[in-house]
Backbone bond lengths (Angstrom), bond angles and torsions (degrees), N, CA, C in turn:
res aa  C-N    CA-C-N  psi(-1)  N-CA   C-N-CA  omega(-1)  CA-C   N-CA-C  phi
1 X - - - 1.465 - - 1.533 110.50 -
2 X 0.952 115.58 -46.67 1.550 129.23 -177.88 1.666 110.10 -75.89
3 X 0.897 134.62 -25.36 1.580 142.15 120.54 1.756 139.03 -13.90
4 X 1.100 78.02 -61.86 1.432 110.77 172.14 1.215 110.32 -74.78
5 X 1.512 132.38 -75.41 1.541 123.47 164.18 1.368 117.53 -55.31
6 X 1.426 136.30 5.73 1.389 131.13 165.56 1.744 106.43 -92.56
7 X 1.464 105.49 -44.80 1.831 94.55 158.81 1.090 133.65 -52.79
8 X 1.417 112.21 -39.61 1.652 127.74 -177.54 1.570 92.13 -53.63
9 X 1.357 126.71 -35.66 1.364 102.24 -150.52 1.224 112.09 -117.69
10 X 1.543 114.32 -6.00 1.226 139.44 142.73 1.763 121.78 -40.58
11 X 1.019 115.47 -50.24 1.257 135.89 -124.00 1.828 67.54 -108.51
12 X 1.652 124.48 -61.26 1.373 112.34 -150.22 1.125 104.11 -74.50
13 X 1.984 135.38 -23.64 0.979 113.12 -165.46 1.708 107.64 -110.73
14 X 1.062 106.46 18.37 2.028 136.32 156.34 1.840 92.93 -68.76
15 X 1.076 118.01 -73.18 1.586 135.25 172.35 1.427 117.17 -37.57
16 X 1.116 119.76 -49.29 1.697 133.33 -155.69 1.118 111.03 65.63
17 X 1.600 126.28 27.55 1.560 109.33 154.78 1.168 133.26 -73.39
18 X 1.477 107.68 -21.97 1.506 109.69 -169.71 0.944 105.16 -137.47
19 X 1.627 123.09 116.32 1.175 151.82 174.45 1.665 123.77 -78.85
20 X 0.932 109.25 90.94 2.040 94.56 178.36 0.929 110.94 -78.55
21 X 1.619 90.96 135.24 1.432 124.54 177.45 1.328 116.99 -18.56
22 X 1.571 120.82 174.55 1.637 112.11 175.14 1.364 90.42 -95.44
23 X 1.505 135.85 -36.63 0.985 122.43 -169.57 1.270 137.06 -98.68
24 X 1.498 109.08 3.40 1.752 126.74 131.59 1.656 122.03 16.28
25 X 1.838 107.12 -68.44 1.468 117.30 -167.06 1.750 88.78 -73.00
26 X 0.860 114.09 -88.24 1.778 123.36 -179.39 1.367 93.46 -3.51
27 X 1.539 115.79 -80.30 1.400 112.32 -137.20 1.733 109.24 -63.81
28 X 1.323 101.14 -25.52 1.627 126.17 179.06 1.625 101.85 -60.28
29 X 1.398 113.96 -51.87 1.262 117.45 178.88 1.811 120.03 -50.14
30 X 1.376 102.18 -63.25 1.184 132.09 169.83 1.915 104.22 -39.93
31 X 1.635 129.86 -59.28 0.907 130.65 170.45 1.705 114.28 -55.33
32 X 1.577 111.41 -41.57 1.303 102.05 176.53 1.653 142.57 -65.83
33 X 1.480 87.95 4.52 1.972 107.72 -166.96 1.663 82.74 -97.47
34 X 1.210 137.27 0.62 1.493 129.36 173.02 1.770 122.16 53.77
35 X 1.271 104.63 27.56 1.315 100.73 -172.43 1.710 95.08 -162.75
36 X 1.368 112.11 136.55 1.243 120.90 -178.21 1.548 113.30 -90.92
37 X 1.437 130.77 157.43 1.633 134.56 -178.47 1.387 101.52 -153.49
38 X 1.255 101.31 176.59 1.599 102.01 -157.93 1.109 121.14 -78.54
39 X 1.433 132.70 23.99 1.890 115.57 160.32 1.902 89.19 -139.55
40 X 1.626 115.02 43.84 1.219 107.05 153.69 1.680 100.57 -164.00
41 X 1.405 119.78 133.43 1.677 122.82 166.85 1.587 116.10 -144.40
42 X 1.307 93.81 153.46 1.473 117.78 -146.23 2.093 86.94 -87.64
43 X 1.477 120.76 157.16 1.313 110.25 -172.90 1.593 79.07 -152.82
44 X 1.268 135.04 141.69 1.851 132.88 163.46 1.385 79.81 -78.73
45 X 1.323 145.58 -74.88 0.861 148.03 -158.20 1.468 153.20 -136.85
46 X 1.283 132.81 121.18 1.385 116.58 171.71 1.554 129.27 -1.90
47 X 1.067 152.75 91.47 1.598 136.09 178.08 1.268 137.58 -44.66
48 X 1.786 92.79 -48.25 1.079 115.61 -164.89 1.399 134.15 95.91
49 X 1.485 110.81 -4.93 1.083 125.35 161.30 1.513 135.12 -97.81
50 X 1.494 111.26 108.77 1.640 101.53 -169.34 1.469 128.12 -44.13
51 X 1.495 102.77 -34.37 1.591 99.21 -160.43 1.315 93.86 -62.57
52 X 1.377 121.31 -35.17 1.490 126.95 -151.17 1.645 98.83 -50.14
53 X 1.409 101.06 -60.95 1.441 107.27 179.55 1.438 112.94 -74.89
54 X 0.980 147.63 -14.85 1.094 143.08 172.47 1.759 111.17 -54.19
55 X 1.910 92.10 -44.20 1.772 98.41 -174.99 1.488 112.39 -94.27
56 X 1.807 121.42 4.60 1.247 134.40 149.63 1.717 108.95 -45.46
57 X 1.175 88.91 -74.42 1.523 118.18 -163.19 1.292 131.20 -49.97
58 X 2.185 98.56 -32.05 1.354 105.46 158.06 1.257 107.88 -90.82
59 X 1.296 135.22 -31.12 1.817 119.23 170.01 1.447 118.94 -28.92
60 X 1.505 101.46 -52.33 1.552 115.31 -164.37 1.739 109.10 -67.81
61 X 1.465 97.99 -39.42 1.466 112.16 -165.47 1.552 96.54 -48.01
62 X 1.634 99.68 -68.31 1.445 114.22 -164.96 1.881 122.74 -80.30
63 X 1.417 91.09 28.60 1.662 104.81 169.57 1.667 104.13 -37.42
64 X 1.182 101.94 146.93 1.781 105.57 176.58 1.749 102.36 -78.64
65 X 1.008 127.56 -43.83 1.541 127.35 178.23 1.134 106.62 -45.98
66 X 1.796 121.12 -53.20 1.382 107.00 -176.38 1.521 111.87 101.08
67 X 1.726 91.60 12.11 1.899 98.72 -176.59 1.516 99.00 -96.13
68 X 1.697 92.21 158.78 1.701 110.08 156.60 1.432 104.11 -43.48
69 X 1.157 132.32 130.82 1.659 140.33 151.08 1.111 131.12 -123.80
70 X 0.984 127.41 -155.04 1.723 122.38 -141.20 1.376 138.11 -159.93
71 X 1.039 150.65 45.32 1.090 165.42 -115.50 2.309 108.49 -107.40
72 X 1.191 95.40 69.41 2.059 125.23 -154.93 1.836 87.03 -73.97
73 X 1.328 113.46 122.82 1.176 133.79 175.42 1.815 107.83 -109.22
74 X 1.123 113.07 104.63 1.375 109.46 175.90 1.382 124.50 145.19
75 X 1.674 111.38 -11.35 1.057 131.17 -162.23 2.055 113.89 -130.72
76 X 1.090 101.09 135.86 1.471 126.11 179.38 1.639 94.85 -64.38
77 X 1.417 88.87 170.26 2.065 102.03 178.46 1.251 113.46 -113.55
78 X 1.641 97.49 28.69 1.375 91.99 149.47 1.530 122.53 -128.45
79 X 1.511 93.62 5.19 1.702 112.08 -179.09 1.141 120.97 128.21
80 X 1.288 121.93 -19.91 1.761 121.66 -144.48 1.591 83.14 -104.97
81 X 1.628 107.80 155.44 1.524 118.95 157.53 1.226 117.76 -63.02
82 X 1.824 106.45 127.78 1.364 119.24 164.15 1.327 115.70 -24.26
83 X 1.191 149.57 -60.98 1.253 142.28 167.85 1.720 122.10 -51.67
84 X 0.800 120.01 -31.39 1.498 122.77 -169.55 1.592 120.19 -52.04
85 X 1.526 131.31 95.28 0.905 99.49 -170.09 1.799 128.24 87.93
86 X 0.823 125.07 -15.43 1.563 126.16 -170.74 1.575 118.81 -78.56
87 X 1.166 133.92 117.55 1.363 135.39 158.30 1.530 111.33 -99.06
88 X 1.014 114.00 40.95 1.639 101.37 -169.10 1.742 103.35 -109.25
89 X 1.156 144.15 165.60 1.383 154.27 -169.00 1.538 93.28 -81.35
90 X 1.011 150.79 -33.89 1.555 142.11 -173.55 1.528 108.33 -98.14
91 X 1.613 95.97 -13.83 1.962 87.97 166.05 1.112 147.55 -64.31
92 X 1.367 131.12 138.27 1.736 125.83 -151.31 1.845 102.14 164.57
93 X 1.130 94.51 -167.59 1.667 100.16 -175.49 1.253 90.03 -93.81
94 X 1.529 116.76 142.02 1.632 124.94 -168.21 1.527 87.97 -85.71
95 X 1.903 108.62 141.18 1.048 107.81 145.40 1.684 148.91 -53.15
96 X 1.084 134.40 121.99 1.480 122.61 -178.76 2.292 117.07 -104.92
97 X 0.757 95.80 146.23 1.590 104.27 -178.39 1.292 101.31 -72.34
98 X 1.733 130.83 134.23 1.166 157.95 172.64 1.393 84.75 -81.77
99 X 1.674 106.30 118.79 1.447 126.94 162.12 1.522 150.90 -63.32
100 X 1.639 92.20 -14.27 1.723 109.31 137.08 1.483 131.48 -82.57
101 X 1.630 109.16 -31.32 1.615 110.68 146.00 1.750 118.69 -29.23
102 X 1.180 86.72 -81.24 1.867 112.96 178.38 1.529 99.70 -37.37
103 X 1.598 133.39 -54.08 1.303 117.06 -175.39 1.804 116.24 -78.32
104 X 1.349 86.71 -28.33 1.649 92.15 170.97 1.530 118.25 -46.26
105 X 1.635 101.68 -61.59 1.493 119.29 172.89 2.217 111.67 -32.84
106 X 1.484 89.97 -56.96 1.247 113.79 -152.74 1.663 104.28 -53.33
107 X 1.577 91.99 -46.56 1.662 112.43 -171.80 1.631 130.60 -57.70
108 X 2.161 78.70 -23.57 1.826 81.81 -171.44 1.876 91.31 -101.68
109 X 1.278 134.34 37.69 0.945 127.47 153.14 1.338 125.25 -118.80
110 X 1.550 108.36 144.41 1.512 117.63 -156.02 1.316 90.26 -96.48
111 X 1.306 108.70 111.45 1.747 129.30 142.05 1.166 118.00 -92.07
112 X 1.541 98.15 141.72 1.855 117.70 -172.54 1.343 83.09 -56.27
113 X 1.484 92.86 154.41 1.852 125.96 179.96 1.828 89.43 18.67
114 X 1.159 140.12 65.74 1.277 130.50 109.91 1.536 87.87 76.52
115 X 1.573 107.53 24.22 1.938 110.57 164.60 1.306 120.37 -109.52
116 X 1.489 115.31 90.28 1.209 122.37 -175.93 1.806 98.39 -98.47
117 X 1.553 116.63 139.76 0.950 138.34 176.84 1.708 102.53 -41.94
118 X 1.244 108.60 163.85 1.806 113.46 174.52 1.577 96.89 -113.24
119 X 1.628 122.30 127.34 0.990 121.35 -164.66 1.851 103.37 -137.77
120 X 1.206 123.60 137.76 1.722 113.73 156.38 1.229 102.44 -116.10
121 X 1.486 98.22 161.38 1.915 117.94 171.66 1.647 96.16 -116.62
122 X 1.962 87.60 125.61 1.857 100.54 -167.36 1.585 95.14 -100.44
123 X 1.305 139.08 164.95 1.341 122.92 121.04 1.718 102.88 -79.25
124 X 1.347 102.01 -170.68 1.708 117.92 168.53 1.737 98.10 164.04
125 X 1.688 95.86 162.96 1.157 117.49 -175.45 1.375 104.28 -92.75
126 X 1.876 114.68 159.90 1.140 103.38 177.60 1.702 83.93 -163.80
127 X 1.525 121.14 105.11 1.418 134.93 -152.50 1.162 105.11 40.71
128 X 1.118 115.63 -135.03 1.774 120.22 177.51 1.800 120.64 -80.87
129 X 1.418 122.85 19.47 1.048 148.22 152.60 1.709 149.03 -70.32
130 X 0.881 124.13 80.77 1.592 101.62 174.19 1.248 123.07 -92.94
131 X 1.783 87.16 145.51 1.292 89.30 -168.81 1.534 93.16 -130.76
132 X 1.921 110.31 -169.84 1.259 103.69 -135.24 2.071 81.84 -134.21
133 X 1.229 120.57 121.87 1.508 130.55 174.14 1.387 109.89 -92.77
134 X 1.036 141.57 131.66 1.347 127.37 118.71 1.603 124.10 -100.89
135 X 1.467 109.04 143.71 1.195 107.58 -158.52 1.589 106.87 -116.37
136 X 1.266 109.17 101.88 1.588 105.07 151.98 1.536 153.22 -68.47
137 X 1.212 97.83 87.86 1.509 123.86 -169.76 1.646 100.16 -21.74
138 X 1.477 107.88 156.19 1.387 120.01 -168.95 2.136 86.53 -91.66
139 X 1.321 104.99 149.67 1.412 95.70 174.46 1.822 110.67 -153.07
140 X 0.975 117.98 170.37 1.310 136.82 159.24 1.062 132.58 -106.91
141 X 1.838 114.27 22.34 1.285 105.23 -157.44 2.167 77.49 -134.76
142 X 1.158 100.30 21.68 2.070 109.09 166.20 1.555 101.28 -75.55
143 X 1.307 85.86 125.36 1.234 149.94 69.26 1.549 108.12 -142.81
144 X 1.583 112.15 118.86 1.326 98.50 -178.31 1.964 95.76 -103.72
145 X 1.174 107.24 152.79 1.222 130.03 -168.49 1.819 143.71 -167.04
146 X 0.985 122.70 141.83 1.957 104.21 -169.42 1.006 114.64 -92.83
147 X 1.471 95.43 153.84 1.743 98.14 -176.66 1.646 108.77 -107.47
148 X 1.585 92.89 14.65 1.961 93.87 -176.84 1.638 80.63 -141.69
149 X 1.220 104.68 144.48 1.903 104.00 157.02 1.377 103.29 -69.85
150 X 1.538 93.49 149.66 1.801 104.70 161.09 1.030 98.07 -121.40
151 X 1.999 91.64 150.27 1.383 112.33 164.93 1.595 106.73 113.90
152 X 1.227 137.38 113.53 1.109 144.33 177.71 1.628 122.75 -76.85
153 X 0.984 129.49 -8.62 1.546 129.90 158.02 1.110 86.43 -134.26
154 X 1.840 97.52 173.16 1.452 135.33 -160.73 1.278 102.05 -44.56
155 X 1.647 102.92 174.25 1.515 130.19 -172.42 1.616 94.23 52.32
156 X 1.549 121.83 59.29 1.997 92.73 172.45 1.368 96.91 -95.86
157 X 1.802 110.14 169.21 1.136 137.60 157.82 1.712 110.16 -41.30
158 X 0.983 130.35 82.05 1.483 135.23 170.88 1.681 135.68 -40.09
159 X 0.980 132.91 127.72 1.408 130.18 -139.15 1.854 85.10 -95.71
160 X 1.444 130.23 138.31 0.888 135.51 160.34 2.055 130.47 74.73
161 X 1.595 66.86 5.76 1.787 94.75 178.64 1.589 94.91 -92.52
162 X 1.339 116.34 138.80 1.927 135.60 -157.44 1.961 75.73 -102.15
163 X 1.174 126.94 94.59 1.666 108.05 144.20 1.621 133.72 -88.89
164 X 1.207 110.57 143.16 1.470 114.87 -168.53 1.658 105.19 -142.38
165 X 1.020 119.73 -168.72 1.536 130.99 -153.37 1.796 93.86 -110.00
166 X 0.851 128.68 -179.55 1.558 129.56 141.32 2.073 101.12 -165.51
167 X 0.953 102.33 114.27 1.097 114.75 -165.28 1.323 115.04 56.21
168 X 1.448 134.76 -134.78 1.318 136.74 -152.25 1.691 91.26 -96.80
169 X 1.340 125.94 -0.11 1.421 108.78 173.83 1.534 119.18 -118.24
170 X 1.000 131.28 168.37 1.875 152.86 148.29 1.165 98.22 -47.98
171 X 1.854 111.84 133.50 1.408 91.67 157.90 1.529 104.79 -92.79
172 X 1.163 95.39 168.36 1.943 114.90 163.36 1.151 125.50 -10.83
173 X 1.492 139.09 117.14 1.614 107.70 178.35 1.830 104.90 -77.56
174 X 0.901 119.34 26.42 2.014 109.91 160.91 1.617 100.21 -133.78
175 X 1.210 112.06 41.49 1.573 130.44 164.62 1.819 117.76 -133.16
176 X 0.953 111.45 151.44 1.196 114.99 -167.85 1.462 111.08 -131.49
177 X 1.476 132.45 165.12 1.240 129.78 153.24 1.493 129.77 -69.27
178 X 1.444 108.21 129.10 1.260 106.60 -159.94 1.787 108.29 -75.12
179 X 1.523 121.52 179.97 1.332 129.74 -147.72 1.658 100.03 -71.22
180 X 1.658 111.56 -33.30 1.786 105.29 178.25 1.510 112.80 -69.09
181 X 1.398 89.14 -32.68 1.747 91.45 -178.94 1.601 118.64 -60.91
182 X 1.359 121.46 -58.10 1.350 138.06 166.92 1.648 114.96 -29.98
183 X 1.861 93.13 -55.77 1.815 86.55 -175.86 1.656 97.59 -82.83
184 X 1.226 154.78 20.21 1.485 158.12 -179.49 1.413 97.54 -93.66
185 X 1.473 112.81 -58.52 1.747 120.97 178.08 1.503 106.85 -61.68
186 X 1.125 136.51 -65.15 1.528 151.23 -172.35 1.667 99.02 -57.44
187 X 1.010 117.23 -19.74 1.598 124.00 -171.56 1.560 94.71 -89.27
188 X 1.499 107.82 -59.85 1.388 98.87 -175.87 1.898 114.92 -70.13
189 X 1.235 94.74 -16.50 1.576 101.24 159.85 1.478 126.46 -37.21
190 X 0.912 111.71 -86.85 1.878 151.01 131.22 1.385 99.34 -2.18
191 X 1.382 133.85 -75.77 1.221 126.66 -144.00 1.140 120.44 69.59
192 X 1.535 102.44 51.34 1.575 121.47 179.85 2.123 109.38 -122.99
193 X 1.143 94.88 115.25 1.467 112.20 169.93 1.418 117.61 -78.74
194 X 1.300 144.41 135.65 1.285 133.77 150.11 1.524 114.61 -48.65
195 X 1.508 110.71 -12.88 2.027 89.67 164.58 1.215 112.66 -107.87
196 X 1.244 123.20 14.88 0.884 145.22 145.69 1.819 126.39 -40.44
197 X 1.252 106.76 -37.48 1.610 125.11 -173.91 1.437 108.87 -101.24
């Protein structure tokens, strides 16, 4: 197998069909420090559950830095490709989300004033692996957040709850960002500095 995806990828950029990404080296980098932080996390796989990503997507969005982030499909939490190595019963090629799926998903959720994050769905390589990015654009338009809950049974995406990262995790969806965090996002909203005041 690992053969096989080393021709595949051989073979396309022998061809010039397949171009890697520009942001390929980064994200590779980023996977190689083996530990996730708050405007990038590691997923083996797609779930399949929207909310899940839905409350990915605003974690990442509303990073306190305010960086591009990353949301890496393919990879374990400790770095290595889903495939590498694995004897486990859920091992296999990680599923990834079809990127008209992903906008489909995106569209039927109600964000305050109609501000949904700016997002792409990447492939990219990662050793003899591909794996699957979506990238949440860096913005000025945080705090992104809903103005309806999603999700029809428990654990939903909560309407008007600020989610953000704090270290390598999501918080809770029945947790929120606390009051420094909120005015940090709304600040960079604003285009308001503390020397600013």
């Amino acid at each position: 197998d690992e053969k096989q995806n080393l021709k595949e990828i051989i073979s396309l950029l022998i061809s010039k069909e397949r171009e890697i990404h520009k942001l390929n080296n980064k994200i590779v980098k980023l996977i190689k420090l083996g530990k996730e932080d708050t405007f990038y996390d590691y997923k083996r796989s797609y779930s399949g559950k929207p909310k899940e990503l839905v409350h990915d997507i605003l974690c990442l969005s509303n990073n306190l830095d305010n960086k591009e982030s990353y949301l890496i499909f393919g990879v374990n939490d400790d770095g290595s490709p889903v495939e590498e190595g694995e004897k486990k019963p859920e091992a296999g090629k990680p599923k990834f989300i079809k990127s008209n799926e992903l906008f489909d998903i995106l569209q039927k959720v109600k964000f305050a004033g109609a501000n949904m994050p700016k997002i792409e769905v990447e492939e990219m390589y990662y050793l003899h692996t591909k794996i699957q990015v979506i990238i949440c654009r860096k913005s000025k338009r945080v705090p992104f957040y809903l103005s309806e809950d999603y999700g029809n049974e428990g654990n939903k995406v909560r309407a008007n709850h600020i989610y953000t990262r704090v270290g390598d995790s999501n918080r809770g969806k029945d947790t929120f960002a606390n009051y420094k965090e909120v005015e940090k996002l709304w600040r960079i909203h604003f285009g308001i500095n503390k020397r600013d005041e």
